[in-house]
mmCIF file as Biopython writes it, N, C-alpha, C and O atoms, coordinates in Angstrom:
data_model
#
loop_
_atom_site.group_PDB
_atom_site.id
_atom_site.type_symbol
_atom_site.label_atom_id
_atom_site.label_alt_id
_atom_site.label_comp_id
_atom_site.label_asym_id
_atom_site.label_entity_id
_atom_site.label_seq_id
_atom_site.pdbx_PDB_ins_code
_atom_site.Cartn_x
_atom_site.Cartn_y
_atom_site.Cartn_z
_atom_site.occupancy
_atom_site.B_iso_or_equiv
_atom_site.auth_seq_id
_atom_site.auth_asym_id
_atom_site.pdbx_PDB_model_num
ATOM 1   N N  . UNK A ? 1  ? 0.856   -1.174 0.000  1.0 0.0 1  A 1 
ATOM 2   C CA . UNK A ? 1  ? 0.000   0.000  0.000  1.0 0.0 1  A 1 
ATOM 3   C C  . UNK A ? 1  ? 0.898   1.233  0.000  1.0 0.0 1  A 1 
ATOM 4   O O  . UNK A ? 1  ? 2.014   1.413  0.487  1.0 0.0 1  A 1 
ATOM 5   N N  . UNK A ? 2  ? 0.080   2.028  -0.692 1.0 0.0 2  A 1 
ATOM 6   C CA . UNK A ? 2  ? 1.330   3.347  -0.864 1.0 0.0 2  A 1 
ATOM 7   C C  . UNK A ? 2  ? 0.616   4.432  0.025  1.0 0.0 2  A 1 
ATOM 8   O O  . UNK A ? 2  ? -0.465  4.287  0.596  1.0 0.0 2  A 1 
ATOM 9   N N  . UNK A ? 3  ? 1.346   5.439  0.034  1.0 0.0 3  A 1 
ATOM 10  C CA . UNK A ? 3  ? 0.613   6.795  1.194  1.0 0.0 3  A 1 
ATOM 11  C C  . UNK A ? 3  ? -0.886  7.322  0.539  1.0 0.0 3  A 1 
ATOM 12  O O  . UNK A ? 3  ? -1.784  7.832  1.208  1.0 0.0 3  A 1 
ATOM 13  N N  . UNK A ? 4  ? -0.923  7.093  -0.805 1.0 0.0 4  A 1 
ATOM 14  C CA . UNK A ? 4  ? -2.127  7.651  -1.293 1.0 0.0 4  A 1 
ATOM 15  C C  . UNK A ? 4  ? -3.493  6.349  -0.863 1.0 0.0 4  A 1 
ATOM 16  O O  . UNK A ? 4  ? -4.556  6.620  -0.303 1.0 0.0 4  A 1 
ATOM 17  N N  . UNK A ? 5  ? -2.963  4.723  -1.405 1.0 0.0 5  A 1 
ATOM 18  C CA . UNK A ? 5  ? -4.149  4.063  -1.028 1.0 0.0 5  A 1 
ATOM 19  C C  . UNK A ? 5  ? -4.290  4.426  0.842  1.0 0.0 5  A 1 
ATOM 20  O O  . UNK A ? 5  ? -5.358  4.696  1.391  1.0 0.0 5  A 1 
ATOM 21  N N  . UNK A ? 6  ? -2.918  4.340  1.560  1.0 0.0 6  A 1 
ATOM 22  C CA . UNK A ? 6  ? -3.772  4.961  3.146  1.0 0.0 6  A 1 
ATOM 23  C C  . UNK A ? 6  ? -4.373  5.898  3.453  1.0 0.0 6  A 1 
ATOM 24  O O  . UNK A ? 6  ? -5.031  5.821  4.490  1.0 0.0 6  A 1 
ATOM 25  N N  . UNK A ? 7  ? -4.388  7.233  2.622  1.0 0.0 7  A 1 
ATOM 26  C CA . UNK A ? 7  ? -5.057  8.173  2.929  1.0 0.0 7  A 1 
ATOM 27  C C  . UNK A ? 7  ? -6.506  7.899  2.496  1.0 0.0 7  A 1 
ATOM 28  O O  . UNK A ? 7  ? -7.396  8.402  3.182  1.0 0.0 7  A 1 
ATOM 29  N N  . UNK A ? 8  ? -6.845  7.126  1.390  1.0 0.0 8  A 1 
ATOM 30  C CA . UNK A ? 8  ? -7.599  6.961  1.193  1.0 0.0 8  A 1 
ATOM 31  C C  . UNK A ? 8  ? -8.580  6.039  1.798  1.0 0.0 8  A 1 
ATOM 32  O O  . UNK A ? 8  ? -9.794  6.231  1.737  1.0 0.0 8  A 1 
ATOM 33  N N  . UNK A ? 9  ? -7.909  4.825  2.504  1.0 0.0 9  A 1 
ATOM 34  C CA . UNK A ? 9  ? -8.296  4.141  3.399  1.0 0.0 9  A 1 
ATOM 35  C C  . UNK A ? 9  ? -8.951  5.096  4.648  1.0 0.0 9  A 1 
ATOM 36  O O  . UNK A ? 9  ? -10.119 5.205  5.022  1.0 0.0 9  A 1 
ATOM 37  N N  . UNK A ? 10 ? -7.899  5.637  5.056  1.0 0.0 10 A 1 
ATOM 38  C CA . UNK A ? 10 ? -8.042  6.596  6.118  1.0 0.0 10 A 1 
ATOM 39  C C  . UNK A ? 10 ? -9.884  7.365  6.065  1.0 0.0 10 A 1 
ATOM 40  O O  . UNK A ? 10 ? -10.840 7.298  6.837  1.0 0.0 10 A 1 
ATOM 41  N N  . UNK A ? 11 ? -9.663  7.994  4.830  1.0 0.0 11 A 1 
ATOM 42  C CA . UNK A ? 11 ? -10.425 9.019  4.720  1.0 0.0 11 A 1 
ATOM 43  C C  . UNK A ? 11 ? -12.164 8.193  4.368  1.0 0.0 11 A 1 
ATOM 44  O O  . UNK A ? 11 ? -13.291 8.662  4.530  1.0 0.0 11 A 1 
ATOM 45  N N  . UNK A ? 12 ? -11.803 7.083  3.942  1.0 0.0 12 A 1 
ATOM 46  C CA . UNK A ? 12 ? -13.197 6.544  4.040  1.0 0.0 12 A 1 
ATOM 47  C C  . UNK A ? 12 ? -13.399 5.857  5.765  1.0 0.0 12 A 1 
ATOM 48  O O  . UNK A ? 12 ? -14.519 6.186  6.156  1.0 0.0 12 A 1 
ATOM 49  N N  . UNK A ? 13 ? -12.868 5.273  6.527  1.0 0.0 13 A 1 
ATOM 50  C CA . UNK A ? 13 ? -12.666 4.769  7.683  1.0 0.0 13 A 1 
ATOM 51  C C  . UNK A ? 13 ? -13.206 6.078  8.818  1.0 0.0 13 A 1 
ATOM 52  O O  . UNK A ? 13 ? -14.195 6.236  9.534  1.0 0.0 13 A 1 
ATOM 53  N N  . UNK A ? 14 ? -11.967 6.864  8.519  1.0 0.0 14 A 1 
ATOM 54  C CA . UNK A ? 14 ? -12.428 8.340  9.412  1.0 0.0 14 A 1 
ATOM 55  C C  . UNK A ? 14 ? -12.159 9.548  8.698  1.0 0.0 14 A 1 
ATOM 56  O O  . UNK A ? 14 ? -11.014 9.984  8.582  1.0 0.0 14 A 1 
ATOM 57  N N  . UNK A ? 15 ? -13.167 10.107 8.214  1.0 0.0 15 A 1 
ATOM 58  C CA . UNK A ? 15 ? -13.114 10.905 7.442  1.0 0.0 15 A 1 
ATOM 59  C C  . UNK A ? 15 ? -12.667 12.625 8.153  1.0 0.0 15 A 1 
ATOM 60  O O  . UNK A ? 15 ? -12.381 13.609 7.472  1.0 0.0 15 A 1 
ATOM 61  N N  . UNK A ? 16 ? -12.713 12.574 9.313  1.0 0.0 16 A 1 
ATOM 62  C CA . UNK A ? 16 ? -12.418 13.798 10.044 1.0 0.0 16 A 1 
ATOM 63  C C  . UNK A ? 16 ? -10.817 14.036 10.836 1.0 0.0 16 A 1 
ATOM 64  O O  . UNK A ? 16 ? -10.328 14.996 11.431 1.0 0.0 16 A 1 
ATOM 65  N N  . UNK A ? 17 ? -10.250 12.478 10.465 1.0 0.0 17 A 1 
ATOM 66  C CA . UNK A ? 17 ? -8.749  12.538 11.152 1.0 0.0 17 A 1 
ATOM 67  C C  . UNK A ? 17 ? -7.754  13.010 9.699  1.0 0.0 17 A 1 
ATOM 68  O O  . UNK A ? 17 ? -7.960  12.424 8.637  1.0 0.0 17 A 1 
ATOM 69  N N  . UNK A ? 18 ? -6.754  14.040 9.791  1.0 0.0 18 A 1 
ATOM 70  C CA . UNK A ? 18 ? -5.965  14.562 9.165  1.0 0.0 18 A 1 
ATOM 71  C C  . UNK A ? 18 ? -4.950  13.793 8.401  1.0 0.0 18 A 1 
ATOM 72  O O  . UNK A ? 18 ? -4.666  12.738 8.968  1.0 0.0 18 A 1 
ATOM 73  N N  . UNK A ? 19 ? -4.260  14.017 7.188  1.0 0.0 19 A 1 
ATOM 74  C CA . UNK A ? 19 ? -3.645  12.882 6.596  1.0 0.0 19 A 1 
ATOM 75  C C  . UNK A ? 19 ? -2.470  13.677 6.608  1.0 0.0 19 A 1 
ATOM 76  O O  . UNK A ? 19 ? -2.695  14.887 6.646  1.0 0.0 19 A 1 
ATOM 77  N N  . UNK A ? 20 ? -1.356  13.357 6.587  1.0 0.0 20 A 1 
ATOM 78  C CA . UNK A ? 20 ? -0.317  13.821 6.275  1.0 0.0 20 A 1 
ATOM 79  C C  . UNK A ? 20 ? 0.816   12.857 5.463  1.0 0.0 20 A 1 
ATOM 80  O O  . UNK A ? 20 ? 0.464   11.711 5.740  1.0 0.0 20 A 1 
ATOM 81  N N  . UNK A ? 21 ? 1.714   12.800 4.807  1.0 0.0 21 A 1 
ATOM 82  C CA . UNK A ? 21 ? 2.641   12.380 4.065  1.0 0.0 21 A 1 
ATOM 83  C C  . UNK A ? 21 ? 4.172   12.860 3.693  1.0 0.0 21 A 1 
ATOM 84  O O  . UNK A ? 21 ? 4.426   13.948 3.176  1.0 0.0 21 A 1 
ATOM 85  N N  . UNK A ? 22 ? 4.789   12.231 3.915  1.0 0.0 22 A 1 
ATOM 86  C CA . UNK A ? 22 ? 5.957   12.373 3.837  1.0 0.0 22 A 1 
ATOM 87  C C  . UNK A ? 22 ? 6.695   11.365 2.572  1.0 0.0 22 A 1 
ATOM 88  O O  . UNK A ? 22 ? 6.820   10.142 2.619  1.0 0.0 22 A 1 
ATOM 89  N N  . UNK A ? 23 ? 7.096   12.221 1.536  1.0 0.0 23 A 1 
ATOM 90  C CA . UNK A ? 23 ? 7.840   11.608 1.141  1.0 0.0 23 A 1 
ATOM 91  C C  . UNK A ? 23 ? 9.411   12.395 0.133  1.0 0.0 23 A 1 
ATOM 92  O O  . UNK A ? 23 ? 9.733   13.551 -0.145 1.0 0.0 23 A 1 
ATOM 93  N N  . UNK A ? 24 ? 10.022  11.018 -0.139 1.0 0.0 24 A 1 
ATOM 94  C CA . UNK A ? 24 ? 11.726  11.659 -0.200 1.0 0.0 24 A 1 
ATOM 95  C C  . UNK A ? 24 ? 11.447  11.332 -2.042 1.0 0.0 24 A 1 
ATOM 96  O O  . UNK A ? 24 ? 12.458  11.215 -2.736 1.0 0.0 24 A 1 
ATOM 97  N N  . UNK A ? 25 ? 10.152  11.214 -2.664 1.0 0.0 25 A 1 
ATOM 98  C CA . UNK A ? 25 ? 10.021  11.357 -4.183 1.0 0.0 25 A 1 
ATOM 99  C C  . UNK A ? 25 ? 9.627   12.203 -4.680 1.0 0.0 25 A 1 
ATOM 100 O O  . UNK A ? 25 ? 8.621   11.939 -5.338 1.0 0.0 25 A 1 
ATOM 101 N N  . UNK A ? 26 ? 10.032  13.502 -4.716 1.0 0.0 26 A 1 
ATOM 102 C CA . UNK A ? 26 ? 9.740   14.780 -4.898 1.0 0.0 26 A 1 
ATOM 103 C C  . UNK A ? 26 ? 8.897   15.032 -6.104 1.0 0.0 26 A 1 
ATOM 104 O O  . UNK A ? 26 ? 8.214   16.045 -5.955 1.0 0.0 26 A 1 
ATOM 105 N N  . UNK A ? 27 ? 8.747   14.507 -7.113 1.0 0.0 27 A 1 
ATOM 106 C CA . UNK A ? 27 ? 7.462   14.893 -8.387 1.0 0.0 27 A 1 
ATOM 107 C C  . UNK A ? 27 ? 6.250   14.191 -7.718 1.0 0.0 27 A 1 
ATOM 108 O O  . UNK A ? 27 ? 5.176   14.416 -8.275 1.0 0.0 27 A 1 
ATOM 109 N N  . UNK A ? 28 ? 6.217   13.318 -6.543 1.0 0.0 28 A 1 
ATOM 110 C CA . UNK A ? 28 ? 4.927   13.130 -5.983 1.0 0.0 28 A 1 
ATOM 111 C C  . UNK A ? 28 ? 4.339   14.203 -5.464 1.0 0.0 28 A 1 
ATOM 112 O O  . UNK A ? 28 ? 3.140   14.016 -5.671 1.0 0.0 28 A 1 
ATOM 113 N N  . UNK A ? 29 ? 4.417   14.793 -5.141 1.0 0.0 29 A 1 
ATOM 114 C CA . UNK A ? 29 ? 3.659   15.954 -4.838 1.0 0.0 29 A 1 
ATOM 115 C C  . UNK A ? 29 ? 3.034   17.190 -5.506 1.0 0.0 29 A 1 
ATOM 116 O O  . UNK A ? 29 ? 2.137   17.977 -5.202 1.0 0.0 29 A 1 
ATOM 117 N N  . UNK A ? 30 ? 3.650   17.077 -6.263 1.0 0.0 30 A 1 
ATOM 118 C CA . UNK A ? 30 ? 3.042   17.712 -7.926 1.0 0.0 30 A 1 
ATOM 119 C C  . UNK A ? 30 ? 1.716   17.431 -8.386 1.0 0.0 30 A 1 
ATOM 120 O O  . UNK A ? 30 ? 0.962   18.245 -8.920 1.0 0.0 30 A 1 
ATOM 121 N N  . UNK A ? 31 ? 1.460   16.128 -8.126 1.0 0.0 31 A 1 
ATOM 122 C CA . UNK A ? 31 ? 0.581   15.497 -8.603 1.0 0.0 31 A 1 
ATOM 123 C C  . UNK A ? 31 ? -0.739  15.330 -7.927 1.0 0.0 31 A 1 
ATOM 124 O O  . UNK A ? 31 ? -0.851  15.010 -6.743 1.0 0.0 31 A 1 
ATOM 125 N N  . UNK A ? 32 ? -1.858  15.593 -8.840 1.0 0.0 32 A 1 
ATOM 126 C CA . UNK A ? 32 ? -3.125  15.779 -8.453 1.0 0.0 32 A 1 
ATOM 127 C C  . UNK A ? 32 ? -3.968  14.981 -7.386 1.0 0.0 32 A 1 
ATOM 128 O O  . UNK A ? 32 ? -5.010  15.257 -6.791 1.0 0.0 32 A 1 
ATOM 129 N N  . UNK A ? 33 ? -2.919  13.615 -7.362 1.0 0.0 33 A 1 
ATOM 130 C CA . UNK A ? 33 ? -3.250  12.498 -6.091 1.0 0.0 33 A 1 
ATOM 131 C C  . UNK A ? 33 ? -2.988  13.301 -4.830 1.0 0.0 33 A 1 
ATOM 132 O O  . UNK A ? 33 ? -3.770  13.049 -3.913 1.0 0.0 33 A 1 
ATOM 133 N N  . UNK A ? 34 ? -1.804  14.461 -4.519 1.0 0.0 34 A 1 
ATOM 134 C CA . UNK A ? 34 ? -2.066  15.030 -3.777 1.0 0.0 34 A 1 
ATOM 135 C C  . UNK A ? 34 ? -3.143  15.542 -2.897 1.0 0.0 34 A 1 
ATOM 136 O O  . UNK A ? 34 ? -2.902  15.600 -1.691 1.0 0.0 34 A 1 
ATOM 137 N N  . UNK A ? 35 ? -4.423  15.961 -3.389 1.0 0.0 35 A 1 
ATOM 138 C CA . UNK A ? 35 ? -5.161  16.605 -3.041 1.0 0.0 35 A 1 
ATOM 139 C C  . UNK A ? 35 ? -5.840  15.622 -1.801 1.0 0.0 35 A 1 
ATOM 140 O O  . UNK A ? 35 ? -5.899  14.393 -1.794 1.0 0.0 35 A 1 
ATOM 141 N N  . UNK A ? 36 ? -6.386  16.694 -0.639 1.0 0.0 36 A 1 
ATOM 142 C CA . UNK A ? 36 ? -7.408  15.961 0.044  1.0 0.0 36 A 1 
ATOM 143 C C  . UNK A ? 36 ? -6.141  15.261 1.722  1.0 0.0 36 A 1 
ATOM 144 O O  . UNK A ? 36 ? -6.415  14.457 2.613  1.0 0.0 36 A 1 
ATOM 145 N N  . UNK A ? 37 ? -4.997  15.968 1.482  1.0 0.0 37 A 1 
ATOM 146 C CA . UNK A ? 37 ? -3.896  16.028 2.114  1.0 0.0 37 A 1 
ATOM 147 C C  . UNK A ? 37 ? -3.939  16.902 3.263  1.0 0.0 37 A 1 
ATOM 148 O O  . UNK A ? 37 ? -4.264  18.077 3.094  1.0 0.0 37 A 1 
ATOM 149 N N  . UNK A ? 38 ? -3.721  16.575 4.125  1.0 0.0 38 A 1 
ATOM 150 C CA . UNK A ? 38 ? -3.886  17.744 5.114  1.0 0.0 38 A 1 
ATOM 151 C C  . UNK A ? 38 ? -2.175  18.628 5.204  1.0 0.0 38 A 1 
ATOM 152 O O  . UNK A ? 38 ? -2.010  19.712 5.763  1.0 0.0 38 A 1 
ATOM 153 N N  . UNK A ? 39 ? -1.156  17.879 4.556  1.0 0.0 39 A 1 
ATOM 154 C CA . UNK A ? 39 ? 0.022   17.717 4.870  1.0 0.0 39 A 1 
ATOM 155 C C  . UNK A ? 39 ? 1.112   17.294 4.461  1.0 0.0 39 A 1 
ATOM 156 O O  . UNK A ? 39 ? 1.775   16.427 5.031  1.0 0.0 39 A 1 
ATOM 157 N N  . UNK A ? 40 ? 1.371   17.786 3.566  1.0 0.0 40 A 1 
ATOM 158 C CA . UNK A ? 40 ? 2.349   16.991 2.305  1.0 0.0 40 A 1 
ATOM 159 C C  . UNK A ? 40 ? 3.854   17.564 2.468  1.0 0.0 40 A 1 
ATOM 160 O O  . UNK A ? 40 ? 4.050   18.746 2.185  1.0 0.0 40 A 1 
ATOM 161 N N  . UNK A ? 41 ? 4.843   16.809 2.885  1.0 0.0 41 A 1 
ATOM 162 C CA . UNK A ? 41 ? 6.246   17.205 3.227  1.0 0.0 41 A 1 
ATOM 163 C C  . UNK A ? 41 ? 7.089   16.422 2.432  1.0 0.0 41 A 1 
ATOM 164 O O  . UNK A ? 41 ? 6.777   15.234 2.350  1.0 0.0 41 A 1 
ATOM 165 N N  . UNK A ? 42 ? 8.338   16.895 1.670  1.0 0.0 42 A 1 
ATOM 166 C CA . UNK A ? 42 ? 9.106   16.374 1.128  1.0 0.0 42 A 1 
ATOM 167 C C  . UNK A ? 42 ? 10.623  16.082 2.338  1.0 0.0 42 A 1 
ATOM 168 O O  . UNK A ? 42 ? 10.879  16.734 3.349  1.0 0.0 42 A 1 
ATOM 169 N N  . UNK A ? 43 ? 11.171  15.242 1.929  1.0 0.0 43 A 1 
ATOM 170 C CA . UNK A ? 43 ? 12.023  14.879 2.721  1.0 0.0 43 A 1 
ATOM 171 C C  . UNK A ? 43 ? 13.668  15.300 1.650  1.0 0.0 43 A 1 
ATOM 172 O O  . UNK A ? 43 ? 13.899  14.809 0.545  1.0 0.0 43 A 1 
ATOM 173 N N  . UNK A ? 44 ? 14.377  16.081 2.228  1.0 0.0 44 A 1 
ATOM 174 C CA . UNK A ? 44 ? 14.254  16.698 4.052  1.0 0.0 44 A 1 
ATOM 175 C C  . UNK A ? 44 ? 12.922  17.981 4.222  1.0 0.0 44 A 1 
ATOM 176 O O  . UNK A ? 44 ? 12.471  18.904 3.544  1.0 0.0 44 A 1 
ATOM 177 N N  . UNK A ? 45 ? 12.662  17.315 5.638  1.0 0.0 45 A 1 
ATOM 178 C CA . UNK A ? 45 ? 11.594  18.325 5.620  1.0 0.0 45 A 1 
ATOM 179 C C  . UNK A ? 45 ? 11.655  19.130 6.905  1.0 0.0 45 A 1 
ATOM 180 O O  . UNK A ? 45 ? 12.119  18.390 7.774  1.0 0.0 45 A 1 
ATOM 181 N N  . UNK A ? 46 ? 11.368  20.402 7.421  1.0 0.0 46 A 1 
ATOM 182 C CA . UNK A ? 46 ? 11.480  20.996 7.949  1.0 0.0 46 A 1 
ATOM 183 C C  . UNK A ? 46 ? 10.572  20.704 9.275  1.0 0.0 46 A 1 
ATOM 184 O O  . UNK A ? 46 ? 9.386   21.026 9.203  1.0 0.0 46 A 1 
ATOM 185 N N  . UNK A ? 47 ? 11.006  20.174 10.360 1.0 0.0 47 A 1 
ATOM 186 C CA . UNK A ? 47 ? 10.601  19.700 11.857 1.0 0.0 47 A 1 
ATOM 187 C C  . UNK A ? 47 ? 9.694   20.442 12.019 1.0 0.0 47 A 1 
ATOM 188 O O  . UNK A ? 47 ? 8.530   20.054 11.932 1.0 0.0 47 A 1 
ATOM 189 N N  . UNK A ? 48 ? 10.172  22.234 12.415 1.0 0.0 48 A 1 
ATOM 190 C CA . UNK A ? 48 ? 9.144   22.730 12.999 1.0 0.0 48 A 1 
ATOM 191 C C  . UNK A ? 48 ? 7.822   23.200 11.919 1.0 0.0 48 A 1 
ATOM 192 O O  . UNK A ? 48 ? 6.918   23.763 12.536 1.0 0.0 48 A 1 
ATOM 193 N N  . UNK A ? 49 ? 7.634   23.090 10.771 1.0 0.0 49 A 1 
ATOM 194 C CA . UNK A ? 49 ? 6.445   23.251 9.552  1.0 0.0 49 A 1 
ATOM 195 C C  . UNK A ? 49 ? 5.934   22.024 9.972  1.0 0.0 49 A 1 
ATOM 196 O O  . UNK A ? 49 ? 4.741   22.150 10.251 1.0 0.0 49 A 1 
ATOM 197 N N  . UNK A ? 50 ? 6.473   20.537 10.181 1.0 0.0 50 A 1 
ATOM 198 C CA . UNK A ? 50 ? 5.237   19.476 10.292 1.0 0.0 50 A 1 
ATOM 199 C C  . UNK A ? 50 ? 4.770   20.040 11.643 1.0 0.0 50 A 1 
ATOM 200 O O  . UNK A ? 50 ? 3.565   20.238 11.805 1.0 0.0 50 A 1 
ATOM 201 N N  . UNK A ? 51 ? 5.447   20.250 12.401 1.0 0.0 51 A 1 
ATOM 202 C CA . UNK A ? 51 ? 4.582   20.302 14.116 1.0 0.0 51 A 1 
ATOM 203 C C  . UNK A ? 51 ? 3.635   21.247 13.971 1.0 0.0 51 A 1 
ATOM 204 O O  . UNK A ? 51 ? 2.675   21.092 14.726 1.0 0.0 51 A 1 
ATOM 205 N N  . UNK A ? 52 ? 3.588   22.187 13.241 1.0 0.0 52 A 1 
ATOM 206 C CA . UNK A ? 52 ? 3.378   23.663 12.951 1.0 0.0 52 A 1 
ATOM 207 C C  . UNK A ? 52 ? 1.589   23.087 12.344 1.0 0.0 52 A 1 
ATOM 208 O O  . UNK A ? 52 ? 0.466   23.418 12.724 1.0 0.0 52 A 1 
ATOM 209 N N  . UNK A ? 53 ? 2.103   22.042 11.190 1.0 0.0 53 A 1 
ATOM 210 C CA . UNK A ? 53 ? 0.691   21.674 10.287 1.0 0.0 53 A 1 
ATOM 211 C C  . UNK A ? 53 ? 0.091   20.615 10.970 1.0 0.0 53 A 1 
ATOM 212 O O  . UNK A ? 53 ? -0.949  20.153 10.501 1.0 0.0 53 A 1 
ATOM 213 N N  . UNK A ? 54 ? 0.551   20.159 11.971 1.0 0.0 54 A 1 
ATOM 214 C CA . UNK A ? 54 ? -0.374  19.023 12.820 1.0 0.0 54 A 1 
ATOM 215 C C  . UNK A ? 54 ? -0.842  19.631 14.019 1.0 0.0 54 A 1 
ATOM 216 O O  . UNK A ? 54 ? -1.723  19.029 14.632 1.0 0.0 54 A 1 
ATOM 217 N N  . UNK A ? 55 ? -0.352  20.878 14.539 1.0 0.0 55 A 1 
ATOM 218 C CA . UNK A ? 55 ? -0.670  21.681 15.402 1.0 0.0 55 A 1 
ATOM 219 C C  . UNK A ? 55 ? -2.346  22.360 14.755 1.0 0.0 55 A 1 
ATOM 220 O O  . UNK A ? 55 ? -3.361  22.569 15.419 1.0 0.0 55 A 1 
ATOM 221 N N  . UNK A ? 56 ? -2.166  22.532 13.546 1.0 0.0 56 A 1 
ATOM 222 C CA . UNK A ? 56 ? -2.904  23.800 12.919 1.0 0.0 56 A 1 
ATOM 223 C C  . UNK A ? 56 ? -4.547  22.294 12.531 1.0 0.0 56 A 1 
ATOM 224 O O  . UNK A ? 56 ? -5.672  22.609 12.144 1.0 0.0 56 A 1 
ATOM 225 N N  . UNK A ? 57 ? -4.109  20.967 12.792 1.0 0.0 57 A 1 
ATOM 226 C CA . UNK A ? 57 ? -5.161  19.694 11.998 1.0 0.0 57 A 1 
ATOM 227 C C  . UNK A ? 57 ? -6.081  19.484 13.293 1.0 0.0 57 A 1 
ATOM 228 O O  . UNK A ? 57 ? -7.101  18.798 13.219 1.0 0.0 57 A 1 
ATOM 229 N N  . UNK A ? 58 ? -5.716  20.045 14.370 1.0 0.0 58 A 1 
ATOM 230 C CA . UNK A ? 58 ? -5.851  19.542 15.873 1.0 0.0 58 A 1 
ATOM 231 C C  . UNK A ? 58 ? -7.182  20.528 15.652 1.0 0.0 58 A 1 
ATOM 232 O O  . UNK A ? 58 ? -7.162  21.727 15.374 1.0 0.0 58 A 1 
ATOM 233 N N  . UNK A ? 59 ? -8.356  19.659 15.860 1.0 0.0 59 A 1 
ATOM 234 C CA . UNK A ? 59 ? -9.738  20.784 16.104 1.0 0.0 59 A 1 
ATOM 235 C C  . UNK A ? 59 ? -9.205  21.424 18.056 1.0 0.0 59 A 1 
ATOM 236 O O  . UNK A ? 59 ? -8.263  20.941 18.684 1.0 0.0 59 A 1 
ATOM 237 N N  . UNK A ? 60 ? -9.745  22.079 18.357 1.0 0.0 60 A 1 
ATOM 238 C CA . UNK A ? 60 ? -10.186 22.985 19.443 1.0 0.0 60 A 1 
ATOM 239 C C  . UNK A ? 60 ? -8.777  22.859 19.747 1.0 0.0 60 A 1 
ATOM 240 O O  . UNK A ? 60 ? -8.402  22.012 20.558 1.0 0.0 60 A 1 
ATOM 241 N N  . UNK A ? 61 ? -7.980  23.619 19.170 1.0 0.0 61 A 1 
ATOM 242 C CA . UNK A ? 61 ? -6.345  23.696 19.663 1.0 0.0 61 A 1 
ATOM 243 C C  . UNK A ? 61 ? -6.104  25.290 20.730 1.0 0.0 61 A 1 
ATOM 244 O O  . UNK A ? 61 ? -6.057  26.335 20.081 1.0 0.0 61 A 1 
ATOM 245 N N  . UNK A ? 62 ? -6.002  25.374 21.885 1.0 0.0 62 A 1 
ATOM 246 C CA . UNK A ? 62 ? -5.480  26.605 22.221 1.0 0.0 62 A 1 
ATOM 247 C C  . UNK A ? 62 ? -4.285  27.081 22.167 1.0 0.0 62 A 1 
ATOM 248 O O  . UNK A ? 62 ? -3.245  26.760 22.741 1.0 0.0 62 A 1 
ATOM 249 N N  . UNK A ? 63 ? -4.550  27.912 21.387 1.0 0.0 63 A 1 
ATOM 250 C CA . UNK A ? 63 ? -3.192  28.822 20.991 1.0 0.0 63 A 1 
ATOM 251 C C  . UNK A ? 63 ? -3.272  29.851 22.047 1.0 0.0 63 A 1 
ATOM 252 O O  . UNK A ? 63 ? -4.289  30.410 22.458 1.0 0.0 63 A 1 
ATOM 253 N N  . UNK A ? 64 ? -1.555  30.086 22.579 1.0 0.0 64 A 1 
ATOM 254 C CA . UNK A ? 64 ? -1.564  30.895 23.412 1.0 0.0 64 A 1 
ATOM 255 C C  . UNK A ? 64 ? -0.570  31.580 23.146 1.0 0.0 64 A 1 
ATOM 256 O O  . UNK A ? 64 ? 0.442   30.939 22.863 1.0 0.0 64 A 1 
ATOM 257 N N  . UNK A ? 65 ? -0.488  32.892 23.136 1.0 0.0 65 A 1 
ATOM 258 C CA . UNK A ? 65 ? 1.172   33.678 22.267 1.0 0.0 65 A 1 
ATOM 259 C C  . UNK A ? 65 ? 1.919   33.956 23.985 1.0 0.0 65 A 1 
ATOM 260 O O  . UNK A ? 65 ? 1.600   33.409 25.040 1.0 0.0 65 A 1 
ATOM 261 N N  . UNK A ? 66 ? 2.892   34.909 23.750 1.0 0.0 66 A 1 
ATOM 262 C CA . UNK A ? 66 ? 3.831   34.962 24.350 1.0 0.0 66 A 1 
ATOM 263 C C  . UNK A ? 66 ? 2.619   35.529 25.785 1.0 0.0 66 A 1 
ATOM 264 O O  . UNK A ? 66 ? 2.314   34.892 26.793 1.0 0.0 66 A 1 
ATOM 265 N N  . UNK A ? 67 ? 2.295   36.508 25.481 1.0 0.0 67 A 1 
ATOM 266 C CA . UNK A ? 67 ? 1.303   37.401 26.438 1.0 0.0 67 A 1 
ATOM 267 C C  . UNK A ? 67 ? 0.268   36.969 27.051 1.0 0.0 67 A 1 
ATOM 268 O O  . UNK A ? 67 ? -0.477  37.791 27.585 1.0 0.0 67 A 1 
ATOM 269 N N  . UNK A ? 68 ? -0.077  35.300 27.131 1.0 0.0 68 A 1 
ATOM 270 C CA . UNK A ? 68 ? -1.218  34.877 27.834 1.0 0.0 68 A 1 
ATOM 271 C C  . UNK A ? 68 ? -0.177  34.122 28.609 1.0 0.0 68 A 1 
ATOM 272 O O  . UNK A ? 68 ? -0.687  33.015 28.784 1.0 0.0 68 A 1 
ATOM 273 N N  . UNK A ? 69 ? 0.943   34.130 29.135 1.0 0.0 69 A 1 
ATOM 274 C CA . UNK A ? 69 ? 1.526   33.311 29.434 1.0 0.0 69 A 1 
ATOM 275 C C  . UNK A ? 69 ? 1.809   34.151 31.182 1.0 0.0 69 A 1 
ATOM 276 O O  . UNK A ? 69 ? 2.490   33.584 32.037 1.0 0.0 69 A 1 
#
């Protein structure tokens, strides 16, 4: 199974949990199978952008900036 049949698995199974993908084949992501992704990272990929986009997939997330602290 490749990342696209799991997302797709995924997305019929639970359609409200976030998909994300990682991969180190860079014209995959180009491509229109993309879509419907919550999260598409090429490898190397930048640590704090995935935490950043799984932070942002999280329903009722409290964000708190420097000043509620």
């Amino acid at each position: 199974m490749d990342g696209f049949e799991l997302r797709d698995l995924v997305k019929r199974a639970r359609p409200e949990l976030p998909v994300f993908l990682i991969t180190g084949r860079h014209e995959i992501a180009d491509q229109d199978r993309a879509q419907g992704i919550s999260g598409f990272f090429r490898k190397p990929f930048d640590a704090q952008a995935l935490l950043a986009a799984v932070g942002d997939a999280l329903p009722n997330r409290k964000v708190e900036d420097d000043h509620d602290r």
